[in-house]
C-alpha positions in Angstrom: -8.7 -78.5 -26.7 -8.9 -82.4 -27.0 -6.9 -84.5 -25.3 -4.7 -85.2 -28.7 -3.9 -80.9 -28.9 -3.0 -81.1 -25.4 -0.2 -83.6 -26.0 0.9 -82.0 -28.8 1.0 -78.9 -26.7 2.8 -80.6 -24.0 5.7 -81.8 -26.5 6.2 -78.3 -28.0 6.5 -77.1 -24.3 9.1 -79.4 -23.7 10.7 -79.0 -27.0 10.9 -75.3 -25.9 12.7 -75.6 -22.7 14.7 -78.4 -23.6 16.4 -75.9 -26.5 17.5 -73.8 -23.2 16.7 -70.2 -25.2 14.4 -68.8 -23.0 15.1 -66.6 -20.2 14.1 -67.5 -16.8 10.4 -65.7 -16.8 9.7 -67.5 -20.3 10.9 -71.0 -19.0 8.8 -70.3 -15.6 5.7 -69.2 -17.8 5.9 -72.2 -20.3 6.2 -74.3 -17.6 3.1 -73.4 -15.5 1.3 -73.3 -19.0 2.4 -76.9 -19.2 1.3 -77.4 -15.3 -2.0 -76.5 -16.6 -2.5 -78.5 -19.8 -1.0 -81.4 -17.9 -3.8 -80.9 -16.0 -6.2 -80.5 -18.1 -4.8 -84.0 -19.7 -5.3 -86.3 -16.5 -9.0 -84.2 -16.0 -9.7 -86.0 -19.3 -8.5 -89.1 -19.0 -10.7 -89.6 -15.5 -13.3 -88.4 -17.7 -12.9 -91.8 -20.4 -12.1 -94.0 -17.3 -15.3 -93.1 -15.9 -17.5 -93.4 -19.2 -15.6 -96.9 -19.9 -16.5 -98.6 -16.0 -20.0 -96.8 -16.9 -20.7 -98.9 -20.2 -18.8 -101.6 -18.2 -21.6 -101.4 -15.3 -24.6 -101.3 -17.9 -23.1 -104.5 -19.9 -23.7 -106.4 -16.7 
């Protein structure tokens, strides 16, 4: 998924457990499953901070 899906992933995760209709094993499931995409999220963003200070480094 790109980095915009996983946001919107993240926000309808939230949006799900904020409505308080899940049971407990739901809520725990959607909210490892948002563990994981939050994850996935800051794996990404280390991934365009590292190709930015790469350009950065051959500009020099």
């Amino acid at each position: 998924m790109t980095f915009e899906e996983n946001i919107k992933a993240l926000s309808d995760i939230t949006k799900k457990l904020e409505e308080n209709n899940l049971n407990l094993e739901e809520s725990v499931e959607l909210y490892q499953k948002g563990l994981s995409i939050s994850a996935e999220c800051e794996k990404q963003l280390c991934n365009a901070k590292l190709k930015i200070q790469e350009h950065k480094e051959r500009e020099k």
